[in-house]
C-alpha positions, 0 to 999 in steps of 0.5 A, spaced: 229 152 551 232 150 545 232 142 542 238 139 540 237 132 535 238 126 538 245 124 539 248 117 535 246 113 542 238 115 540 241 112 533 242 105 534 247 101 529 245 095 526 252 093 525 256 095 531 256 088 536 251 088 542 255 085 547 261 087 550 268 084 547 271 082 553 268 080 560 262 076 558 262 073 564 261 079 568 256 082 563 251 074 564 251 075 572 250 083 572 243 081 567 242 076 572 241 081 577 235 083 572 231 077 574 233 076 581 230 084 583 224 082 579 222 078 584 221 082 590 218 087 586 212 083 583 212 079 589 210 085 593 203 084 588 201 079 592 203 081 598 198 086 597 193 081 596 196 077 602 196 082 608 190 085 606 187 078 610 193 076 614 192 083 617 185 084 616 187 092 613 184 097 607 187 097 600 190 104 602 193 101 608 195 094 604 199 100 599 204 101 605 207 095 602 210 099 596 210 105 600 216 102 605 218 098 599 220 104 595 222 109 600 228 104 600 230 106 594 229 113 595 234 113 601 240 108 597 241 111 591 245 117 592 248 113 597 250 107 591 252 112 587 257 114 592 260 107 594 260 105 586 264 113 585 269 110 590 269 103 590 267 100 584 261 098 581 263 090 583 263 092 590 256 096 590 252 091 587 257 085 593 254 090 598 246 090 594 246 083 595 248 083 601 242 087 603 237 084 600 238 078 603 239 081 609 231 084 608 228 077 605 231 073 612 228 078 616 221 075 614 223 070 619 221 074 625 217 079 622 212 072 621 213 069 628 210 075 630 205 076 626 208 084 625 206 089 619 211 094 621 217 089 622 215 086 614 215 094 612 222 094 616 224 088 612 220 090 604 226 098 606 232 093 606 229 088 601 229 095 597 235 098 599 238 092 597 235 093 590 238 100 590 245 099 589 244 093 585 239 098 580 244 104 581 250 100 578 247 095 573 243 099 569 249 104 568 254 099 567 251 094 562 250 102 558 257 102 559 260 095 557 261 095 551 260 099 544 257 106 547 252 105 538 249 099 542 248 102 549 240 103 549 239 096 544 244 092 550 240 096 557 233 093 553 237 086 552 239 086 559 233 088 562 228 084 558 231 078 563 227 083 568 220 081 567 222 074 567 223 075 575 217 078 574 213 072 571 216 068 578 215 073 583 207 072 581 207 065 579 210 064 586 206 069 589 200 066 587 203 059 588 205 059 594 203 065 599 195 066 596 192 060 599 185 060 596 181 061 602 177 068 602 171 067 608 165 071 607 163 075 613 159 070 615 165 066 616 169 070 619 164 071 624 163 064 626 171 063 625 172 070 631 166 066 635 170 059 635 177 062 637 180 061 630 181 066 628 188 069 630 190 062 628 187 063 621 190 069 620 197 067 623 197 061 617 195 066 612 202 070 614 206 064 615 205 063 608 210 068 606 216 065 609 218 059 605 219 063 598 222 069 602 228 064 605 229 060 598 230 067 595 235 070 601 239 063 599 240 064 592 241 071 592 247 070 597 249 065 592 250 069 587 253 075 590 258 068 591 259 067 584 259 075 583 265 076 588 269 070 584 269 074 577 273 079 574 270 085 572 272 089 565 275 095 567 270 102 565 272 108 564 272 113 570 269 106 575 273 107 581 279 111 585 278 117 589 282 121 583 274 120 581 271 122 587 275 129 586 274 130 579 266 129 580 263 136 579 258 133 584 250 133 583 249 140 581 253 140 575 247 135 573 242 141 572 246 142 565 243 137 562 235 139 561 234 133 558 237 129 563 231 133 569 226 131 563 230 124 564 227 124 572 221 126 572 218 121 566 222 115 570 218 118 577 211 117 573 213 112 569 215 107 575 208 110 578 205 107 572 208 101 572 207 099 580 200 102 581 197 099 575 201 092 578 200 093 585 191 093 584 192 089 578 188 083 582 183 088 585 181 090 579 180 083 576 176 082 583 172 087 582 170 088 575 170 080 572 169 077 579 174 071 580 177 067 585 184 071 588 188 064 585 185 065 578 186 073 579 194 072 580 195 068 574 192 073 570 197 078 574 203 074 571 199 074 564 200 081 565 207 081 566 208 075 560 205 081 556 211 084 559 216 080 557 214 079 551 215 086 550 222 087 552 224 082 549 222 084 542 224 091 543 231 089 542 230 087 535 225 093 532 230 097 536 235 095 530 230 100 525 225 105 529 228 110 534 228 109 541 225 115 543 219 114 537 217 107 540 218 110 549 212 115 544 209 111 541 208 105 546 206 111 552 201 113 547 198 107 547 198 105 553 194 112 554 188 109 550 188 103 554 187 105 559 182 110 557 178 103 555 181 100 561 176 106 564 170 106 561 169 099 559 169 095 566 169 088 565 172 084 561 173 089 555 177 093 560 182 087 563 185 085 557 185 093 556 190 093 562 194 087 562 196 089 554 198 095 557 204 091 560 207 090 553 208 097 552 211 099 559 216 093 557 220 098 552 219 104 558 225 104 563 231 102 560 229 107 554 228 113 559 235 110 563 239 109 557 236 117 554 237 120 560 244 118 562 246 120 555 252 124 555 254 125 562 259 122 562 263 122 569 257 124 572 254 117 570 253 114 576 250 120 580 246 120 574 245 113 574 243 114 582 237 119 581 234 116 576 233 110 580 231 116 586 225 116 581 223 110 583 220 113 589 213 114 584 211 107 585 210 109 593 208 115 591 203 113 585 200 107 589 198 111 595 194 115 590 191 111 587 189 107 593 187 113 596 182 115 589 179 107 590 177 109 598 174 116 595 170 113 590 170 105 591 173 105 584 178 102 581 176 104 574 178 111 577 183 109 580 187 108 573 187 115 571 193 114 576 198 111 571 193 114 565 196 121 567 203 120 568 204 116 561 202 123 559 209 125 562 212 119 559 209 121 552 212 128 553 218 126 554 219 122 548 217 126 543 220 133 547 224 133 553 230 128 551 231 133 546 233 137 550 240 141 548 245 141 554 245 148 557 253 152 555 259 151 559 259 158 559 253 160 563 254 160 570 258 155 573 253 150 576 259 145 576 264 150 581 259 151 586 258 143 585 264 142 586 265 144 593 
């Protein structure tokens, strides 16, 4: 298969404006929508940690809370993308807020009866939510504005993500994780007395109050969302679009938009797993409290920040596709200490790898829906689809810990498939668009 150059969207412009013209407002709140699904996905982190005592369950079983999490966004995305074609970008991300609130409310009930599957229940329509608003946003801010600077203003943008990620694990570690880990012995003398349900009804009912204040902002902010006026975009809304689509088949032309997927599909495993076992790992390897372990966990993720942050501006003079391959590559060697210097050495080997994801989803996204135009949005739904590799991964990785009793093996994980994210980088969103006038893969989409 041949390799096309990278197209001027790979070749950020140093004078064209990064912000949209017009629509301002519109652009804010949409950014803001980066913050506010951080949360729910860093908070999950924590309720990992949470459930494994208030359940009294493994750390394969304690993944489930990423496994339901992240089925939600599998199963929402094409169904957003089908909304947005419709409806318009503004009522997709109304509806996705509307979930997501719908998912932190059922925590309520899900903690009176002390239920795990009912808060996995309520984790897939929290993450349902997230779908719709991920499946609009990330096209849309591409989108609003000059296409010279879409990479550039989709980093901007979600560098406000790993903001939400800091105030999901402060929270988390703030407010859910009490502390308190009785020994054994403890727990004996606990299920001797009788107390121990109680104590692991206290443990659960921490989750309520952070879940219920999160509920009430988001509803507010689907307020503030429903009051704007959006800028029209091209092709945004009507069903002329609906017909004019030549459908999802029609996305098989585009090899480096497949590529796209899959680097997306590993690279959110990565992110997640590495996330998701961060405080056992600490555990494990240093030993220290689980209050200690969750603040180095939002360390992490202020590593994160910094690198979203930062990645908007050495844009304006490195190629986007050079840096994905440059921080995968580093990433690589991180964990590879991460791996075989346990320890000390080896955490602050993984909490650095946080500063080199920074760069990596919103580089993938923008690289990946390069050039498809009326097809944005359906691409725009599978790369969110992709985000099932945070299930998918998490599981494995909590799998190779109840196999080995190593979390050191278990980051081969997401060592792994930052090699697919290297490869993408340096070869697949090279790839040249398949001829119009090969066999008509979009006729047959069309039916």
């Amino acid at each position: 298969m041949h390799t096309a150059p990278p197209e001027t969207s790979s070749h950020q412009s140093t004078s064209a404006p990064l912000l949209p013209r017009t629509g301002k407002i519109a652009f804010f709140l949409v950014t803001g929508l980066f913050f506010l699904w951080a949360i729910p996905n860093n908070l999950n982190d924590i309720l990992i940690k949470q459930f494994m005592k208030s359940f009294n369950i493994n750390r394969l079983e304690a993944g489930l809370v990423q496994f339901a999490f992240y089925l939600g966004y599998f199963f929402l995305a094409i169904p957003a993308a089908l909304v947005m074609r419709r409806y318009g970008y503004k009522r997709g991300l109304l509806t996705g807020l509307l979930l997501y609130a719908t998912g932190t409310f059922l925590f309520y009930p899900a903690a009176v009866e002390q239920s795990y599957p009912l808060f996995l229940l309520a984790l897939f329509v929290i993450a349902s939510g997230l779908g719709f608003l991920e499946t609009g946003s990330n096209p849309l801010i591409a989108q609003l504005g000059d296409p010279a600077t879409s990479v550039r203003r989709l980093n901007f943008s979600q560098a406000f993500n790993p903001l939400g990620s800091i105030a999901g694990a402060f929270i988390g570690t703030k407010f859910i994780l009490s502390g308190v880990e009785p020994t054994a012995g403890q727990v004996a003398a606990m299920k001797a007395a009788g107390t121990y349900n109680t104590y692991l009804q206290h443990e659960t009912l921490r989750v309520l109050a952070p879940y219920m204040i999160l509920g009430a902002v988001v509803l507010l902010w689907a307020l503030l969302i429903f009051r704007t006026k959006f800028p029209a975009i091209e092709g945004d809304s009507g069903p002329e679009n609906v017909q004019r689509s030549g459908g999802y088949l029609t996305l098989f032309r585009y090899p480096h938009f497949l590529a796209a997927v899959f680097a997306q599909f590993c690279y959110v495993g990565a992110q997640v797993s590495t996330w998701s076992y961060f405080i056992q790992y600490c555990q494990d390897y240093t030993h220290v409290p689980e209050k200690l372990a969750g603040y180095l966990l939002t360390a992490t993720l202020g590593a994160f920040a910094v690198g979203r942050f930062t990645s908007s501006y050495v844009m304006k003079r490195f190629r986007p596709d050079k840096m994905l391959g440059a921080f995968a590559v580093a990433n690589i060697i991180l964990l590879l200490f991460g791996i075989l210097r346990t320890g000390w050495v080896g955490l602050v080997a993984v909490l650095l790898t946080s500063f080199f994801m920074s760069v990596m989803f919103p580089t993938i996204f923008a690289l990946g829906i390069r050039d498809l135009g009326e097809h944005t949005k359906e691409g725009a739904s599978l790369l969110v689809m992709g985000i099932i590799g945070g299930a998918i991964f998490t599981l494995l990785m909590g799998l190779t810990y109840q196999v080995t009793k190593s979390m050191a093996a278990g980051m081969f994980v997401p060592l792994a498939c930052y090699v697919a994210v290297a490869a993408f980088a340096y070869w697949g969103a090279h790839l040249a668009p398949l001829a119009k006038s090969s066999p008509s893969v979009a006729q047959r989409g069309s039916k």
